[in-house]
C-alpha positions as CSV (number, residue, x, y, z in Angstrom):
1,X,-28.8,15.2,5.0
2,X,-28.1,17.9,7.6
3,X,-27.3,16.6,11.2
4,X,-30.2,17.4,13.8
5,X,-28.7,19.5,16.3
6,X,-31.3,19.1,19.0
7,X,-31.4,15.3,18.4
8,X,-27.6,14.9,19.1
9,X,-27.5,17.3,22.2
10,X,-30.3,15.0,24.0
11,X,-30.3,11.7,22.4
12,X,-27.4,8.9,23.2
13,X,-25.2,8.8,20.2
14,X,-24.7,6.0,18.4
15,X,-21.5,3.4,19.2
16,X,-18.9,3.6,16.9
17,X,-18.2,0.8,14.3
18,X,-14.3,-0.2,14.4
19,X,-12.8,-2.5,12.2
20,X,-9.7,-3.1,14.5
21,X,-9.6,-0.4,17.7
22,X,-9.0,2.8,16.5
23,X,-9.8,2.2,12.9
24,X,-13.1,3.4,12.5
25,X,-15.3,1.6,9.8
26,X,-16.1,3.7,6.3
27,X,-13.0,5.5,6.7
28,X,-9.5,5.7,4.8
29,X,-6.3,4.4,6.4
30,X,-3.1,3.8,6.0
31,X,-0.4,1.5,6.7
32,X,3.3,2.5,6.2
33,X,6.1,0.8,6.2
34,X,10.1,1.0,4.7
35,X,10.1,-1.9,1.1
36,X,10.0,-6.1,2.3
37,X,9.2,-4.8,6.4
38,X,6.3,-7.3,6.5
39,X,3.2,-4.6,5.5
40,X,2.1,-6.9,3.0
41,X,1.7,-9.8,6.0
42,X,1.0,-7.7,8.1
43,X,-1.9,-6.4,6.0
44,X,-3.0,-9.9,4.6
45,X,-3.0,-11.3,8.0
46,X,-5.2,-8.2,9.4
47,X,-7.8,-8.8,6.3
48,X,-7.9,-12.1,7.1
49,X,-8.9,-12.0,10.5
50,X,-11.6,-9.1,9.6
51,X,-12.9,-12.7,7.1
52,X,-13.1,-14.9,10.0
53,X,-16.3,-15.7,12.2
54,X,-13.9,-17.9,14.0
55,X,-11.2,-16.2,16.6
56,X,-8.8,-18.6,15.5
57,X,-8.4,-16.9,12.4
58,X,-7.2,-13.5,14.4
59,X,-3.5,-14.4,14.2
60,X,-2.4,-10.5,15.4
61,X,-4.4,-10.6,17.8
62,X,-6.6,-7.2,16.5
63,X,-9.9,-8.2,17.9
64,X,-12.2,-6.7,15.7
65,X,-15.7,-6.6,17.0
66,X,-17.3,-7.9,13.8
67,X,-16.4,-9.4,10.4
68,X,-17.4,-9.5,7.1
69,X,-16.2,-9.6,3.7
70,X,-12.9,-8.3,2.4
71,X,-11.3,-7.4,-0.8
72,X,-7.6,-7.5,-0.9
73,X,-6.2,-6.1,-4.1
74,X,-2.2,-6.8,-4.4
75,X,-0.5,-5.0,-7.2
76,X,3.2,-5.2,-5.9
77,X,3.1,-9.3,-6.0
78,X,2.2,-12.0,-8.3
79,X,0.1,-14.9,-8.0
80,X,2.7,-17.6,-6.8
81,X,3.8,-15.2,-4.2
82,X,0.3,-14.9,-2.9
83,X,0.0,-18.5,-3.0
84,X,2.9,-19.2,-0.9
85,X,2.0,-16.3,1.8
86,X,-1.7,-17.6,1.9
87,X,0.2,-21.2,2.7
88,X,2.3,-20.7,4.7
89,X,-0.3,-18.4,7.0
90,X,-2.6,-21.5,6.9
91,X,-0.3,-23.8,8.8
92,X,-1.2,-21.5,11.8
93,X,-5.1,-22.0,11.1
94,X,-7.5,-24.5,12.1
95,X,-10.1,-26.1,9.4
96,X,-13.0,-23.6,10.5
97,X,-11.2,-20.8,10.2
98,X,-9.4,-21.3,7.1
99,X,-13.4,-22.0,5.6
100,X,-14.6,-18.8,6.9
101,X,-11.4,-17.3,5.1
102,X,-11.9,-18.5,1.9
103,X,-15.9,-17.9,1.7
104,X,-15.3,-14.1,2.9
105,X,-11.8,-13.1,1.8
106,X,-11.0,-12.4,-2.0
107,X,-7.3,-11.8,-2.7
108,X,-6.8,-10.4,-6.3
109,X,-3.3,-9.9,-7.9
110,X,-3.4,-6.8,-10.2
111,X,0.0,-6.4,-10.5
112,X,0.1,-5.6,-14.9
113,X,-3.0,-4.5,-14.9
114,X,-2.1,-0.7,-15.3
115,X,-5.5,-0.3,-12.6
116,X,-5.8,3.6,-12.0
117,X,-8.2,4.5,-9.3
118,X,-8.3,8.3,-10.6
119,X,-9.7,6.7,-14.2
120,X,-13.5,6.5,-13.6
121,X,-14.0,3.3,-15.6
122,X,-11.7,1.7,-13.3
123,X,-13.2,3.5,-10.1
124,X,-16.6,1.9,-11.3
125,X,-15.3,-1.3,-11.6
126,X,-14.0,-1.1,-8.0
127,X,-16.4,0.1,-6.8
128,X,-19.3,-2.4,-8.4
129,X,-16.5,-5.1,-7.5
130,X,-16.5,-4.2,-3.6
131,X,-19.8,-3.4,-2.5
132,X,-21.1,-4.7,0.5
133,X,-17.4,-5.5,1.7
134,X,-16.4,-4.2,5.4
135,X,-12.9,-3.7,4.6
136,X,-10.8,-3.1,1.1
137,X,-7.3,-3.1,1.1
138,X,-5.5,-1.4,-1.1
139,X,-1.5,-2.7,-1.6
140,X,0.6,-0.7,-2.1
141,X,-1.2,2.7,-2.9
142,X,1.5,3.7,-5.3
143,X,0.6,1.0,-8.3
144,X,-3.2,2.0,-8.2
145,X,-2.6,5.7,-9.4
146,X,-0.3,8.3,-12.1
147,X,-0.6,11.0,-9.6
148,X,2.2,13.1,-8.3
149,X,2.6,11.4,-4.9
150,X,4.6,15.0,-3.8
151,X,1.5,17.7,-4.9
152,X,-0.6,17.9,-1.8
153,X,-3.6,18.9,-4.8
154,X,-3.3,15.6,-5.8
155,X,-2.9,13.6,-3.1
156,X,-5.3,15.1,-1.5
157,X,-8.1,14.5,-4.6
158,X,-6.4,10.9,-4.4
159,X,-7.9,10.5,-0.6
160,X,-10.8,11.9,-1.3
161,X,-11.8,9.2,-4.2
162,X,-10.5,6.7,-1.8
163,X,-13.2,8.5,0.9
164,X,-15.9,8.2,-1.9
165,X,-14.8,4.2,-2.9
166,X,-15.6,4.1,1.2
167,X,-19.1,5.9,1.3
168,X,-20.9,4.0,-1.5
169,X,-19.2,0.4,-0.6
170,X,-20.0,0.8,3.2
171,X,-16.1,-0.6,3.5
172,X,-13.2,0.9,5.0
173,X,-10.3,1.5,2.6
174,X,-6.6,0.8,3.7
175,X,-4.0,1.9,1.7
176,X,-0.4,0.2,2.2
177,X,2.3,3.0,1.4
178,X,6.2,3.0,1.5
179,X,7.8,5.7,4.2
180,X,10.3,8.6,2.7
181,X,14.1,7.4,2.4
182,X,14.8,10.2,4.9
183,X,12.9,9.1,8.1
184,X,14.0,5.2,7.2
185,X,17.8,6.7,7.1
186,X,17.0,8.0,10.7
187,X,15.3,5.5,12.1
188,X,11.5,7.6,12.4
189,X,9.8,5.2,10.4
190,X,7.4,4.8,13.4
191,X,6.4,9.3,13.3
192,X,2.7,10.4,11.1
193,X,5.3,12.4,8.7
194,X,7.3,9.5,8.0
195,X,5.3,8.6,5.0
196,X,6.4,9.2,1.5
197,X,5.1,12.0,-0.1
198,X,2.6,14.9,0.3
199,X,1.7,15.3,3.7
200,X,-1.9,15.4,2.9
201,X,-1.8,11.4,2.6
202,X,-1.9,11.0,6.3
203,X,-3.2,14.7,7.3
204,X,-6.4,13.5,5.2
205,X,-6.8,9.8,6.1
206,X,-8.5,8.5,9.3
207,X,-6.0,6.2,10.7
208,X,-2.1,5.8,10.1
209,X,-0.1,2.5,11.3
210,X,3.0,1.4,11.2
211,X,5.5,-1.2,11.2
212,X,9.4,-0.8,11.9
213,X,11.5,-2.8,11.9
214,X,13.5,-3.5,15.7
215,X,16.2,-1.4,16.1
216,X,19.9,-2.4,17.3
217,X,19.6,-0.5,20.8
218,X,16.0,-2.5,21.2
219,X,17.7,-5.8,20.9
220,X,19.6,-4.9,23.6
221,X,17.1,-4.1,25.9
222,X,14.7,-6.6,24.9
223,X,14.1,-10.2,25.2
224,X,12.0,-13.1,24.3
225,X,13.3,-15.3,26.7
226,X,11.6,-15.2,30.4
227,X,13.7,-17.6,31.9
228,X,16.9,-16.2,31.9
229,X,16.3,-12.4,29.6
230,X,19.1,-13.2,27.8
231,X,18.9,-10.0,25.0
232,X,17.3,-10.5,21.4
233,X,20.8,-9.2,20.2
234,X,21.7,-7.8,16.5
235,X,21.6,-11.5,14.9
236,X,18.0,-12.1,15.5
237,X,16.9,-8.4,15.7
238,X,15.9,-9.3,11.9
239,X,12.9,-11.6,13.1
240,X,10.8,-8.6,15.6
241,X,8.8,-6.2,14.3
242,X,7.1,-3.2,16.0
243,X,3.2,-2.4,15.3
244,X,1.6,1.1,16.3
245,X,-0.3,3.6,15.3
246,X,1.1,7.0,14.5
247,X,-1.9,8.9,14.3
248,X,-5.7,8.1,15.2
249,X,-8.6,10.1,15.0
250,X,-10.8,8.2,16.9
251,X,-10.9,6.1,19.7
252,X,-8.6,5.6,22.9
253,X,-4.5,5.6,22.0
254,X,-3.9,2.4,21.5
255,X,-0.2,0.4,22.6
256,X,2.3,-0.9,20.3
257,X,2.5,-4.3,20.1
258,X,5.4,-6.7,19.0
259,X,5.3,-9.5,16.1
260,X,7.5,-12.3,15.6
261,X,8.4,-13.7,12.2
262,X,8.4,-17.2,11.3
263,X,8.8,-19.7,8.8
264,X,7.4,-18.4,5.4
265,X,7.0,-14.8,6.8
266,X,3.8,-15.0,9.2
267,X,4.1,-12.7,11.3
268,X,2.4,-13.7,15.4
269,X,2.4,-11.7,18.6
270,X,5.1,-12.5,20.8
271,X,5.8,-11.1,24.6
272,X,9.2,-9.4,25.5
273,X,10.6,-8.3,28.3
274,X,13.6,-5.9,29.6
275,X,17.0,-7.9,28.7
276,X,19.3,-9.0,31.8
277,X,22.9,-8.7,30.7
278,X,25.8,-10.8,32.1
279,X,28.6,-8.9,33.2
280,X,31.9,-10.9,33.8
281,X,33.2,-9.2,37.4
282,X,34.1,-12.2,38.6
283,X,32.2,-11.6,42.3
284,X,28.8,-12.2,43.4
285,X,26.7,-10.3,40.9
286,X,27.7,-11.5,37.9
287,X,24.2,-10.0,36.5
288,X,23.0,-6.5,35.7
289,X,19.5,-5.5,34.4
290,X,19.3,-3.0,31.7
């Protein structure tokens, strides 16, 4: 049905529906990331708190504005892995929230299953499977197709029946995708061209974020210590991870944040500042700030 013109020049629009800020809901995104960067928790974490009722179940801190169910399909890992990551996230949940998790959250390993979105048996399936869900997440994008991931034809047909999976489920579709070799080589994982492939993957969907690994030069100038800013430094660099957003088409800019990684892989928000190196002069400032 045709927009009314008149009605939209005079009437207050509608609010927009975000599923985290800046993801707008019944859209595609993506998420991209360089192979075992933490996507995958990242991503499982993120569905889960878009499960929860409770904000104790909002471990990354996204805030989204309303919840509902979610349908995380997982065709990279099997069903032990799963297992373990759904453990070892629920030693950071509280009773309520890990109820609300499990009555509105359905993880599905389809790893073997040879599932091809582009087949239109298996696109009805999905789509019978996930109506009614707010968010679908789709991991990684390159096990649910045969496509050439390099024709922008294709990719671009490949967005647009992830678009129509969005418009007759009411849910937003994330996609989890690996970056090129090239910008992981220089260190751009965090740029909107950095994914693999096409360009028309990111040019076509909504919402693009990222996480990258912390670089060498920011554990030198970061630190997760208040009391005395002593630097991350390269041995526990490993541990930080950087979240952004590398392209958003809706929606104020929103900051990067950082994440922490602890025992079993969960991923949680952690607070650093600029890094105070000591410097050895053997006077009275035996400090320097970065």
């Amino acid at each position: 049905m045709a927009i009314n013109i008149m009605e939209a020049f005079t009437n207050t629009p509608p609010e927009l529906d975000f599923i985290w800020p800046g993801f707008l809901a019944g859209t595609v995104g993506a998420l991209v990331a360089p192979g075992a960067t933490g996507k995958s928790f990242w991503a499982l974490e993120a569905a889960m708190a878009v499960a929860c009722s409770a904000d104790s179940g909002d471990l990354l801190g996204l805030k989204p504005k309303h919840t509902g169910r979610v349908v995380y399909l997982a065709g990279e890992d099997p069903e032990p892995a799963l297992v373990r990551r759904v453990h070892a996230i629920g030693k950071h949940l509280n009773q309520s929230a890990r109820e609300a998790i499990a009555e509105h959250l359905t993880l599905e390993p389809v790893m073997g299953s040879r599932m091809d979105i582009m087949n239109e048996r298996h696109l009805a399936r999905v789509i019978e499977f996930c109506t009614d869900a707010r968010l679908i997440v789709l991991d990684t994008l390159s096990r649910i197709h045969g496509l050439d991931e390099n024709s922008n034809g294709d990719m671009a047909r490949l967005i647009s029946t992830l678009e129509h999976i969005a418009a007759t489920t009411g849910a937003s579709v994330l996609f989890l995708h690996h970056v090129s070799k090239g910008s992981a080589r220089e260190g751009q994982t965090d740029q909107q061209q950095a994914a693999r492939g096409a360009s028309a993957l990111i040019d076509n969907a909504r919402w693009c974020g990222f996480v990258a690994r912390m670089t060498e030069k920011e554990a030198e100038h970061l630190s997760d210590r208040p009391y005395d800013k002593k630097p991350i430094g390269s041995e526990r660099r490993k541990f930080f991870l950087r979240f952004g957003v590398s392209k958003q088409n809706y929606d104020e800019p929103q900051d990067d944040c950082w994440y922490v990684r602890v025992e079993g892989g969960v991923l949680l928000p952690v607070d650093l500042c600029a890094a105070v190196k000591e410097q050895k002069k053997g006077g009275l400032d035996d400090t320097a700030t970065y």
